[in-house]
C-alpha positions in Angstrom: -51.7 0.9 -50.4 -48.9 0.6 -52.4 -48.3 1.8 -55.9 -48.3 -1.9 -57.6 -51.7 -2.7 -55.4 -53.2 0.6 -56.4 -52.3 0.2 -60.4 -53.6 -3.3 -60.2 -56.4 -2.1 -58.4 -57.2 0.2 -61.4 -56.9 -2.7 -63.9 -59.2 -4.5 -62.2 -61.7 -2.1 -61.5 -62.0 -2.2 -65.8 -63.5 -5.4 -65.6 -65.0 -7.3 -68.7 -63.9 -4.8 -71.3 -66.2 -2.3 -72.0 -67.8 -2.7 -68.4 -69.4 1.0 -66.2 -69.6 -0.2 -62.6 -71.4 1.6 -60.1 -72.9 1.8 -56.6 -73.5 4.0 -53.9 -71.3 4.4 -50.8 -72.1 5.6 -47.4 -69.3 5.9 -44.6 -70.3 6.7 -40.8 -68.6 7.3 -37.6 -70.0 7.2 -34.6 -67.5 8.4 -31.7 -68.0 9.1 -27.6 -64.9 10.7 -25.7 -64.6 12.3 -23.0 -65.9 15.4 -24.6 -69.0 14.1 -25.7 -70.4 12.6 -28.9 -70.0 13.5 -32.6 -71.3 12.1 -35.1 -69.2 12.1 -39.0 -70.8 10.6 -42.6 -69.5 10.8 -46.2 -71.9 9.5 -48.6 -71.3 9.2 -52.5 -71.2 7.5 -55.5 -67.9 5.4 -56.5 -68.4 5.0 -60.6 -65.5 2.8 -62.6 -64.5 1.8 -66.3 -61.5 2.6 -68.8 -59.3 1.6 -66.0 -60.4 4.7 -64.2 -62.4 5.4 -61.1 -64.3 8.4 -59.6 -65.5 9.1 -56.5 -67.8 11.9 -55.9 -69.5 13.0 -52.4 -73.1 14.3 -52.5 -73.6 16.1 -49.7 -70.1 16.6 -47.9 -66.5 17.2 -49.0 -63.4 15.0 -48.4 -62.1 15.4 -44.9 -60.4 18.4 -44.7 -59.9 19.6 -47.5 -62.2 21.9 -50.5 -62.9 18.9 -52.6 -66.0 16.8 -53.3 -64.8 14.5 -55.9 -61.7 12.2 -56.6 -60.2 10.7 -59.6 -57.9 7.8 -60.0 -55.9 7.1 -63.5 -53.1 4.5 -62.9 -51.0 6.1 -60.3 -52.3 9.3 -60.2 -54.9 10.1 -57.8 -56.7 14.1 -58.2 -58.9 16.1 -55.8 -61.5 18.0 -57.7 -63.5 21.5 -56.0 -66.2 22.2 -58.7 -67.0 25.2 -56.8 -63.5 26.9 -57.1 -62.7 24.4 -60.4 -59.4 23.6 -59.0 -57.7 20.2 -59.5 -55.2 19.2 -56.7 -53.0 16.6 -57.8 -51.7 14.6 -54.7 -49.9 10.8 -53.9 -51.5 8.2 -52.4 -49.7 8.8 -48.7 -51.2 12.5 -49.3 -55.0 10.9 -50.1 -54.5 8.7 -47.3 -53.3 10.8 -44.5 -57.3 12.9 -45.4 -58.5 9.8 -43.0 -55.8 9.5 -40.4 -56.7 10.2 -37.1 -54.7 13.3 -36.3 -51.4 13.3 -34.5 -52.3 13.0 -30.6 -50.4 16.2 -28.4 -46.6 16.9 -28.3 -44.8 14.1 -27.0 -47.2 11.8 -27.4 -45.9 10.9 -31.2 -42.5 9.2 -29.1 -44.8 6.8 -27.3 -43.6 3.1 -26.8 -45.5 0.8 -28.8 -46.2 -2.6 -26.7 -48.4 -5.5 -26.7 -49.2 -5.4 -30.7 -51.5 -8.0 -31.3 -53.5 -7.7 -35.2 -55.1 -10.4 -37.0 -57.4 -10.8 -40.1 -58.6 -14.4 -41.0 -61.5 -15.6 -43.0 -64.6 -16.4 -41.1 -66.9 -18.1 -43.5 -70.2 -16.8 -45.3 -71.3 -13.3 -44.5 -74.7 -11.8 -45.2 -75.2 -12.0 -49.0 -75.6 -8.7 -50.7 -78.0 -8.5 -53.4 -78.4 -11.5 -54.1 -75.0 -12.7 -54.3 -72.5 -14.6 -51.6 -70.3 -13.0 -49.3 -67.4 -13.7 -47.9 -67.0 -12.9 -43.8 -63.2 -11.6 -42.3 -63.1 -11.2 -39.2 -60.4 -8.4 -37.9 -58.7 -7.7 -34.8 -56.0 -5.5 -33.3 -54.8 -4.6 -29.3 -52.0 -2.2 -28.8 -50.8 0.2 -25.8 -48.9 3.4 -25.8 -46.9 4.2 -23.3 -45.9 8.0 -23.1 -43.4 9.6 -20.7 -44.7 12.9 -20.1 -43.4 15.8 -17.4 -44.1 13.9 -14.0 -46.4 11.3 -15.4 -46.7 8.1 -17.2 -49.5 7.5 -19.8 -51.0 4.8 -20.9 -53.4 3.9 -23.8 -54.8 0.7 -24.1 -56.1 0.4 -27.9 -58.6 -2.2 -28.8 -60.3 -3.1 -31.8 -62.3 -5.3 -33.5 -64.8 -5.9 -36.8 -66.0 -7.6 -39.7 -65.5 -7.6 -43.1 -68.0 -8.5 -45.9 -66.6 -9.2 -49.5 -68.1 -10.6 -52.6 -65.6 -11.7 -54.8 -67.4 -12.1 -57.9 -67.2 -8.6 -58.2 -63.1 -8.8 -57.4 -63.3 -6.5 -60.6 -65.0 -3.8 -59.5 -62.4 -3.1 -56.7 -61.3 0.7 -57.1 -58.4 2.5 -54.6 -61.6 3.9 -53.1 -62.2 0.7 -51.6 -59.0 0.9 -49.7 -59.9 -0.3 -46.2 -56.8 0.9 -44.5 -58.3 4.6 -44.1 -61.1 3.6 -42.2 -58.6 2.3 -39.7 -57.5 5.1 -37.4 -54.6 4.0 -36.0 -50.6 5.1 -37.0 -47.4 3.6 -37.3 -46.9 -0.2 -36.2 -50.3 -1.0 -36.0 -51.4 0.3 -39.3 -48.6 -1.1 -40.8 -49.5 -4.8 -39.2 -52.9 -4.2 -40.3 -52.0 -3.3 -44.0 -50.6 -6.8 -44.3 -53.3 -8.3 -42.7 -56.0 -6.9 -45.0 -53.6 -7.9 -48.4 -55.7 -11.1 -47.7 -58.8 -9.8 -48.3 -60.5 -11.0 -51.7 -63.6 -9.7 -53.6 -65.2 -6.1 -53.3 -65.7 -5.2 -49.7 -69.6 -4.5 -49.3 -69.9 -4.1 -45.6 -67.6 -3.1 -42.5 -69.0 -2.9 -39.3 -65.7 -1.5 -36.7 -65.8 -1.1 -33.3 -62.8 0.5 -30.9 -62.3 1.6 -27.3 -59.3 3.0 -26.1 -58.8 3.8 -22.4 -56.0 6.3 -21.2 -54.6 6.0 -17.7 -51.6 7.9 -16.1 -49.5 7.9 -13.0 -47.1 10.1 -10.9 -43.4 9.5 -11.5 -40.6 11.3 -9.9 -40.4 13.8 -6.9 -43.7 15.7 -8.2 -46.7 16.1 -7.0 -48.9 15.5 -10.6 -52.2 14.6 -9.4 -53.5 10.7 -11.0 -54.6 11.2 -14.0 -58.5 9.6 -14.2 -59.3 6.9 -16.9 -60.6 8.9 -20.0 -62.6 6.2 -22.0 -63.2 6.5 -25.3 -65.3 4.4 -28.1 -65.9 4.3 -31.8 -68.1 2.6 -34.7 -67.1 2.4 -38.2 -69.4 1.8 -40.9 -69.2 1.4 -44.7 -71.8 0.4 -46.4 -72.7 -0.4 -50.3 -75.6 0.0 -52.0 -77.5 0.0 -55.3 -74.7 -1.5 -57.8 -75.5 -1.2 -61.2 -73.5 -3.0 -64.2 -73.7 -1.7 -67.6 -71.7 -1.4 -70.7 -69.3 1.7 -71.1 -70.1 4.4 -73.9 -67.8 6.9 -75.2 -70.3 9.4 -73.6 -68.9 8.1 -70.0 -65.4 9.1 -70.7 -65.4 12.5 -69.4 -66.3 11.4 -65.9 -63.0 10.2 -65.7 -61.0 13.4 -66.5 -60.2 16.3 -65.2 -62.5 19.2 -67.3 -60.4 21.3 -69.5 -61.9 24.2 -67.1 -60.5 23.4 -63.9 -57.0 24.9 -62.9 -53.9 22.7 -61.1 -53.5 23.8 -57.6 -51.3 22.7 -55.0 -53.1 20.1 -52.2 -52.3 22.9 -49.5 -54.4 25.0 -50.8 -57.4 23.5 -50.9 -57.1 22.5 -47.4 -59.8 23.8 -45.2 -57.7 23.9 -42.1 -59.4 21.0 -40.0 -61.0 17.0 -40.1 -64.4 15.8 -40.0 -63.2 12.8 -38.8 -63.4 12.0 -35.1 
């Protein structure tokens, strides 16, 4: 997201002055590969007002890193670990690379990008969500990779496809947490054609529902003698899911929510790293 959309984000996320938005988050992936299945959730609470925002897990941390909570203050976005009290500064590419997929294996990051297709348009009326209207978008994107690897040809055929339920009379209550970007796993092209796509989307975003597949097949090039490579199928569901809003005015007694305590030490991102990602 960038840094104008993330400060505007913050403005609106204040709301009608003197307005404490919150509501309970659950994301879920659900992934099969050729290794078998896993299963991944972060579930939390997403509170907003002063122009701030908080996010805080309840029964995981942030992938792959120490922290449980986030805060976001204008531009500046802060991991919190209450169990070490350490406060990790970091920029929003740092926040957002927690929920990239990770880099595939060496060579692989050269891959030739072909066949981009990505597309997200406004479907009509989704499922209304307490009581109030939704909006549906519908989003799509197909890529394939094409690797050149030591006696053998890859490719990766990407495909993807979802929905996208907003309410935009609660446009206010929109918070850098409800950045949809990150629950896209993709990198490079594709997530950049799929950040402009989802500029369009209006409202607070109450329900995603993502499925992809991706297929990998290889061939023999050259004089070797690299056996075929089988097709390794792979498949994954998305989920985000918002519950239990709640709408009240702000009280002085709220503001310390939305700093960081005067107990809690700076440390640098890297070292409240935990040396791996939940995320399939």
């Amino acid at each position: 997201m960038p840094l104008l959309l993330l400060v505007a984000g913050l403005a609106a996320a204040a709301g009608p002055p003197g307005t404490l938005v919150r509501y309970e988050v659950v994301e879920a992936t659900r992934a099969t590969t050729p290794a078998g299945p896993r299963e991944t959730a972060l579930a939390g609470t997403v509170s907003a007002a002063f122009g701030k925002a908080r996010w805080d897990l309840s029964a995981s941390r942030l992938p792959g890193v120490a922290a449980r909570s986030a805060l976001a203050d204008a531009g500046a976005l802060v991991l919190l670990d209450p169990e070490s009290k350490s406060a990790a500064y970091v920029t929003r590419e740092e926040f957002a690379g927690l929920f990239q997929a990770p880099a595939g294996p060496e060579g692989m990051a050269a891959a030739d990008l072909r066949d981009l297709r990505a597309t997200v348009a406004r479907e009509g009326s989704g499922t209304p969500f307490e009581g109030m209207a939704t909006i549906r978008w519908a989003v799509s994107c197909s890529f394939t990779l094409v690797s050149a690897l030591p006696g053998r040809v890859v490719r990766v055929k990407h495909e993807l496809s979802g929905t996208i339920d907003a309410v935009d009379e609660l446009a206010f209550a929109r918070t850098p947490f409800d950045d949809l970007l990150r629950l896209f796993r993709v990198r490079g092209a594709a997530r950049e054609a799929l950040a402009a796509g989802l500029s369009s989307v209006t409202g607070l975003p109450v329900r995603v529902r993502l499925d992809a597949a991706s297929e990998a097949t290889g061939e023999a090039v050259g004089a070797g003698d690299a056996p075929a490579l089988q097709p390794l199928k792979s498949s994954t569901t998305t989920t985000r899911t918002l519950s239990a809003l709640v709408r009240r005015p702000a009280a002085d007694a709220d503001a310390p929510l939305f700093t960081v305590p005067d107990s809690y030490r700076s440390i640098p991102l890297e070292r409240l790293r935990t040396g791996g990602s939940p995320l399939p």
